[in-house]
KEDOZA-776933 format. One record per residue (C-alpha): residue in one letter; z negated, y negated, x negated. Coordinates in nm, 2 decimals. Layout:
REM KEDOZA-776933
ROTOR   drenlo       pz       py       px
ROTOR        a        Z        Y        X
...
***
This chain:
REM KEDOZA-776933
ROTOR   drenlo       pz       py       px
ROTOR        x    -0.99     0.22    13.61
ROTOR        x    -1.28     0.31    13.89
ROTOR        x    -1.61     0.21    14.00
ROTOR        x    -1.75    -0.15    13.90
ROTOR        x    -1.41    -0.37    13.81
ROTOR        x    -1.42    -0.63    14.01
ROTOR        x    -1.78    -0.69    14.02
ROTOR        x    -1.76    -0.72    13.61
ROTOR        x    -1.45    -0.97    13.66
ROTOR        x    -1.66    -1.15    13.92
ROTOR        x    -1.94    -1.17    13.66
ROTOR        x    -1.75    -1.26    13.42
ROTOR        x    -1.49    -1.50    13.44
ROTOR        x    -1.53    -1.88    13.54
ROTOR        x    -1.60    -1.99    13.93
ROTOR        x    -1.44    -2.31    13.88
ROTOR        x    -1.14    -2.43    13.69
ROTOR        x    -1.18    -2.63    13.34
ROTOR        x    -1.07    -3.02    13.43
ROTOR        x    -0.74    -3.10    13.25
ROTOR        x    -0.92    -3.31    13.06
ROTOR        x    -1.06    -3.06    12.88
ROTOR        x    -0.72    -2.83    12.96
ROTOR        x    -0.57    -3.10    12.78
ROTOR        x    -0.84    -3.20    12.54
ROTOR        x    -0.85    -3.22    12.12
ROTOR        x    -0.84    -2.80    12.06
ROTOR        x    -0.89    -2.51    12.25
ROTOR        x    -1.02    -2.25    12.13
ROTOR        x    -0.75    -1.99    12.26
ROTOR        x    -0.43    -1.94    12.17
ROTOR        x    -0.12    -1.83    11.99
ROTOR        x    -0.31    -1.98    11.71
ROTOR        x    -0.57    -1.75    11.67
ROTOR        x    -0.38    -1.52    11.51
ROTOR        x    -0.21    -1.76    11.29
ROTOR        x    -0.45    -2.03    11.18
ROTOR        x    -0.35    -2.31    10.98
ROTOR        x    -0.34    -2.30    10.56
ROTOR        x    -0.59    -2.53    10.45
ROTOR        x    -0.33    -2.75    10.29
ROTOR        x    -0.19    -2.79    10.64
ROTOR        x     0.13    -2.71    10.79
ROTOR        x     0.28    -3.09    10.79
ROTOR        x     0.69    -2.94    10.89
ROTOR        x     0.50    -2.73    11.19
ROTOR        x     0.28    -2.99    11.32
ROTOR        x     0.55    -3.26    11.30
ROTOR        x     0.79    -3.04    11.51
ROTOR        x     0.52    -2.93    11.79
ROTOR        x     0.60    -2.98    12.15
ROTOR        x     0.46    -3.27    12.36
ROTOR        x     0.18    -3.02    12.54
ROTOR        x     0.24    -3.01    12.91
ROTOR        x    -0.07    -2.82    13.16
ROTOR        x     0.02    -2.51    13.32
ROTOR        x    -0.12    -2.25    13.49
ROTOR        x    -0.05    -1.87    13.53
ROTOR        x    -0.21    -1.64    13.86
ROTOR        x    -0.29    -1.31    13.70
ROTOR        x    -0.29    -1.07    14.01
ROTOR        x    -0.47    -0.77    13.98
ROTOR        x    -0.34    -0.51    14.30
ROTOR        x    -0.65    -0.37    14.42
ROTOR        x    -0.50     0.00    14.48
ROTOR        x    -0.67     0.31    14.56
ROTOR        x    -0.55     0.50    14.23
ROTOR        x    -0.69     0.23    14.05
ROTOR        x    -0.62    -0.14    14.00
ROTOR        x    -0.27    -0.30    13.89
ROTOR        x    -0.19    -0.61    13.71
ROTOR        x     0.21    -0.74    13.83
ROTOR        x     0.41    -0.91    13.57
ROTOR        x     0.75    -1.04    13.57
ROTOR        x     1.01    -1.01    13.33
ROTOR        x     1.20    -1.37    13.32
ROTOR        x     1.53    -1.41    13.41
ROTOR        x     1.79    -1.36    13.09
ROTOR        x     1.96    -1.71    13.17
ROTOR        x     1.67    -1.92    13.14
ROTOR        x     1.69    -2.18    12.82
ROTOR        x     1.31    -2.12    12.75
ROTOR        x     1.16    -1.79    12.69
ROTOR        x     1.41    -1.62    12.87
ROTOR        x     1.46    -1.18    12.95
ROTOR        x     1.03    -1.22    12.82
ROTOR        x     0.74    -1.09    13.04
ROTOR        x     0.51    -1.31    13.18
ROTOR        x     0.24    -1.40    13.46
ROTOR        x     0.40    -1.57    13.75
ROTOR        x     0.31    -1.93    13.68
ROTOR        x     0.46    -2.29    13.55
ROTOR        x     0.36    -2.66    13.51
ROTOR        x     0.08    -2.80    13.73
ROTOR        x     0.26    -3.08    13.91
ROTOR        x     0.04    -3.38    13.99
ROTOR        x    -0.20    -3.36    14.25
ROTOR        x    -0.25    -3.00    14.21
ROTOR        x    -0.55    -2.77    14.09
ROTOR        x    -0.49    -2.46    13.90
ROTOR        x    -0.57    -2.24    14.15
ROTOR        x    -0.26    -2.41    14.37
ROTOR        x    -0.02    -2.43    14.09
ROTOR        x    -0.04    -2.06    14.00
ROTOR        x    -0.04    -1.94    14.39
ROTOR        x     0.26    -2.19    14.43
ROTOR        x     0.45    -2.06    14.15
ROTOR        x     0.38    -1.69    14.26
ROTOR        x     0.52    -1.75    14.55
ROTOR        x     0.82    -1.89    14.47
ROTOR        x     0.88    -1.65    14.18
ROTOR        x     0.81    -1.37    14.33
ROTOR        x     0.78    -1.41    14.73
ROTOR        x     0.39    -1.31    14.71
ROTOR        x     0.20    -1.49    15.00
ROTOR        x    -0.08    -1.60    14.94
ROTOR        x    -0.24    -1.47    15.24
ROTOR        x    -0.28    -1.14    15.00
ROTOR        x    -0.43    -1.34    14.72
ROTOR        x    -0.79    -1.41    14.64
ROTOR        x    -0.87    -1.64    14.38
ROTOR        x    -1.15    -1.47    14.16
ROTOR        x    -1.23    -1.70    13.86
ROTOR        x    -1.08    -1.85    13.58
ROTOR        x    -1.02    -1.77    13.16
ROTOR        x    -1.05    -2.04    12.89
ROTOR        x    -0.73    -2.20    12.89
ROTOR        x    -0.45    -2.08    12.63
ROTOR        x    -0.22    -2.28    12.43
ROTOR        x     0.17    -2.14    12.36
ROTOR        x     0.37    -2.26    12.04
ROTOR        x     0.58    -2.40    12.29
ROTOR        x     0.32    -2.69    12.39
ROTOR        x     0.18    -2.54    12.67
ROTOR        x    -0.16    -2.56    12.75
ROTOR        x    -0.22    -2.24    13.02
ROTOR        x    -0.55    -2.22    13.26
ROTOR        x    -0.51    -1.82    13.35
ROTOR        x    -0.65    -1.76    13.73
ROTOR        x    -0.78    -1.47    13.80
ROTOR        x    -0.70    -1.30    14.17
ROTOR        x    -0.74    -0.96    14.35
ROTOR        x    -0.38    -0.91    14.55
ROTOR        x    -0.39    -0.67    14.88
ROTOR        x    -0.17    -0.40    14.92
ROTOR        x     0.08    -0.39    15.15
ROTOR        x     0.28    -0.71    15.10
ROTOR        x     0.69    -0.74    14.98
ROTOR        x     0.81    -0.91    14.73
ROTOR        x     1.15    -1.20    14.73
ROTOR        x     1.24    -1.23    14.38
ROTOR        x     1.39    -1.57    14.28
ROTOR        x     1.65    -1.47    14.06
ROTOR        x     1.72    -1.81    13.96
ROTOR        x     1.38    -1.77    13.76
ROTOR        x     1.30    -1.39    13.75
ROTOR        x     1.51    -1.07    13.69
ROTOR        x     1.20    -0.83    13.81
ROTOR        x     0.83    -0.75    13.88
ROTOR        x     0.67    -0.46    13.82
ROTOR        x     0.28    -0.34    13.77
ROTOR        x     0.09    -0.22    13.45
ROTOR        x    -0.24    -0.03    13.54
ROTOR        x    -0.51    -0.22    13.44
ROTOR        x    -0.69     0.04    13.27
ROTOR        x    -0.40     0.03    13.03
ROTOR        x    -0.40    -0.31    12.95
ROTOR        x    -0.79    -0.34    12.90
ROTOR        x    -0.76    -0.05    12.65
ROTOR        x    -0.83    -0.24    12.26
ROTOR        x    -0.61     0.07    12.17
ROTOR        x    -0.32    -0.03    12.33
ROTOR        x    -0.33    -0.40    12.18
ROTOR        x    -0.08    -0.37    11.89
ROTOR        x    -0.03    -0.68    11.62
ROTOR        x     0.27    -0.73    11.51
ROTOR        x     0.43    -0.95    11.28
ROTOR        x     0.74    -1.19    11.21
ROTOR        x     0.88    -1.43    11.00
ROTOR        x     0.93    -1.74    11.13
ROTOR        x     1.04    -2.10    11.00
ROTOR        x     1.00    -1.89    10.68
ROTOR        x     0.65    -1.73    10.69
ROTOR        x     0.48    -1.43    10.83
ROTOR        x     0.35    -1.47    11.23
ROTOR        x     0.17    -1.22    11.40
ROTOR        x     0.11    -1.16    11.78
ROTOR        x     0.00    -0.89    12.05
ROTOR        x     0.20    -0.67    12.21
ROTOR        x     0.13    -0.39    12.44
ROTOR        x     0.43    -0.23    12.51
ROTOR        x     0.46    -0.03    12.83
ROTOR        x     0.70     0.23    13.03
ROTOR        x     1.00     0.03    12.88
ROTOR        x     0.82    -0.30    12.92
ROTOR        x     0.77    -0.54    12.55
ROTOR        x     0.45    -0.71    12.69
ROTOR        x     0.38    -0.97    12.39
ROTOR        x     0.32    -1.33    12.28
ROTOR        x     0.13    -1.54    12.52
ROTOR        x     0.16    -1.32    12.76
ROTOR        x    -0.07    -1.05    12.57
ROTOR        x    -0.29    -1.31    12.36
ROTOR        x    -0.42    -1.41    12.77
ROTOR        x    -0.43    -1.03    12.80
ROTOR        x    -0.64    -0.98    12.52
ROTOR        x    -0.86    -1.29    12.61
ROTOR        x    -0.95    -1.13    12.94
ROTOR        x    -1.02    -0.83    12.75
ROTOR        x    -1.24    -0.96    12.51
ROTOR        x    -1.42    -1.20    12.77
ROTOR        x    -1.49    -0.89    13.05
ROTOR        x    -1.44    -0.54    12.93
ROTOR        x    -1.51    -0.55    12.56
ROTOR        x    -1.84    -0.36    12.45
ROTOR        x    -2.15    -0.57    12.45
ROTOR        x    -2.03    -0.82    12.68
***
């Protein structure tokens, strides 16, 4: 992916972060849901199990190379109690006090080792609500080359970097599907060199798709 990207991200995504009181508000309108809305008779078992929803916040950092632009994901370390050996952003809870923007840059850092002084914040995506009660403010940044990474393996077991142009292909967003608590779910996935790229992690993926590159934005 050449030319115009980051002018069309720029144009695109959100100059300042939702409050959390509308992170946290009645609905969004993005989520894990969207491909698995609710029967109109209700789903009393689901809703009666469902998380208390917490705010997070994820920095999606796209590496600004000269062959073309990278996204770097993590894959979760395989001890972790929630979500664990899964690929995701670098990103957590927004502790109080803190913006988005300093949640997700915190959280990168101390996944991952990346200093901020590579990171800019570009904009921000509607904010995303996991199964798991998360509600997820996605922050867009361009990353310069050049810096190292310290992975935390307490939290991570490694990073690695998907081209972009691969990720905003619609062709490479699969749905899949899966029974759980004994009914059919389905979900992205964009599966990559090795890499199962699904769940949340794709549904943001596909969000940013469908708000910047899709045709007739």
């Amino acid at each position: 992916m050449t030319g115009n990207w980051r002018e069309l991200i720029l144009a695109r995504v959100d100059d300042v972060a939702p409050p959390l009181s509308v992170v946290m508000g009645e609905k969004v309108a993005h989520g894990d849901h969207q491909l698995n809305p609710v029967p109109v008779d209700g789903d009393r078992a689901e809703s009666e199990d469902r998380p208390r929803l917490r705010a997070a916040a994820v920095l999606v950092p796209i590496v600004d190379h000269a062959h073309g632009p990278h996204v770097l994901l993590t894959r979760r370390a395989d001890h972790l109690g929630q979500h664990s050996g899964q690929v995701a952003f670098p990103g957590g809870k927004i502790d109080a006090g803190e913006t988005a923007a300093e949640a997700a840059l915190r959280e990168a850092e101390e996944e991952v080792g990346l200093a901020r002084s590579y990171v800019k914040v570009a904009g921000f995506l509607d904010p995303y609500e996991t199964g798991t009660g998360f509600r997820i403010v996605p922050v867009i940044a361009f990353v310069q080359p050049g810096f190292t990474l310290t992975i935390s393996t307490d939290e991570v077991a490694e990073a690695f970097e998907v081209p972009l142009s691969f990720l905003m292909n619609p062709d490479n967003h699969e749905r899949h599907s899966v029974i759980w608590r004994g009914r059919p779910r389905e979900y992205y996935a964009m599966p990559y060199d090795g890499h199962h790229i699904w769940g949340a992690t794709a549904g943001m993926l596909r969000n940013m798709y469908d708000r910047i590159f899709a045709p007739g934005r």
